[in-house]
N, C-alpha and C positions, 0 to 999 in steps of 0.2 A: 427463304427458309419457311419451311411450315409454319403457322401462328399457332396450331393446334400443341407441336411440338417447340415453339416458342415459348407459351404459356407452362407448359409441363415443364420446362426448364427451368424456368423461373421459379416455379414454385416449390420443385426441390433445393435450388439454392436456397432459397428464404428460408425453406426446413431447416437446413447445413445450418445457418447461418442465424438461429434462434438455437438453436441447441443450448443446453448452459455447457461453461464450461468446467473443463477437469479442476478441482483445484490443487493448482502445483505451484511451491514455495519460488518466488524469486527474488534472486539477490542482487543487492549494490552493494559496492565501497568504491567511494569519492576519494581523493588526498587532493588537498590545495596545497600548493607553497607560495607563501608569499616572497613580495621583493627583499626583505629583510630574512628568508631562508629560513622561516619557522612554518611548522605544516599545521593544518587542521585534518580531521576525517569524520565521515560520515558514513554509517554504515544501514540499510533497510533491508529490511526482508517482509515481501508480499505475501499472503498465502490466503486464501479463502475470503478477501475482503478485509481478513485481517492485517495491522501493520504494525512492525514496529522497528524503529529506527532510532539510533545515538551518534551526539556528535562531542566529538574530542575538540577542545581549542589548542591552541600553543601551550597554554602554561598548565594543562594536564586536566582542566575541568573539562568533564563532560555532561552532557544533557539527552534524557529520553524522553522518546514518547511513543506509548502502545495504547495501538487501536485493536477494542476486540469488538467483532459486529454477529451477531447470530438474529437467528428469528424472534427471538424475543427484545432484544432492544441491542445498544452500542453502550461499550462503555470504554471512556479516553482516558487516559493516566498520562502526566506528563511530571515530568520531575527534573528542576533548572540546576543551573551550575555549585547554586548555591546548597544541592540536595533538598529542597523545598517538594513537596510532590501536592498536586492537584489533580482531583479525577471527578472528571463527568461522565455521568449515567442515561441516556435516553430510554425511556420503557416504549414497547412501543402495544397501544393499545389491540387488544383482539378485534 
């Protein structure tokens, strides 16, 4: 193979392949069943860096946690079974 056309190859893949990409929302949902026949679930959804996902136990509690990330900083929310919610803020310096 040509090197000339080797190289040119290569450097449009590397193009392709730096691209950002589209941001398009994706989805999970998990169910576990345990040996005793009771389920859990857990559900996420990806989009832009962003996430945010809940998880159901057996006995009905559930717990989340949302990640929001933009150009200015991240900020995390998470809130336990117990309904308690904690959120952290990263700024991110100019």
């Amino acid at each position: 193979m040509n090197p000339l056309f080797s190289l040119t190859l290569a450097a449009a893949l590397a193009a392709v392949a730096l691209q950002p990409d589209v941001a398009q929302a994706r989805e999970r949902q998990s169910t576990i069943t345990g040996a005793n026949g009771k389920t859990a679930t857990r559900n996420v959804v990806r989009a832009g860096g962003d996430v945010s996902s809940s998880t159901t136990l057996p006995n009905g509690k559930t717990s989340s946690r949302v990640v929001d990330r933009s150009a200015s900083g991240t900020t995390a929310t998470v809130t336990g079974p117990n309904g308690k919610t904690a959120t952290r803020t990263v700024v991110r310096q100019p």
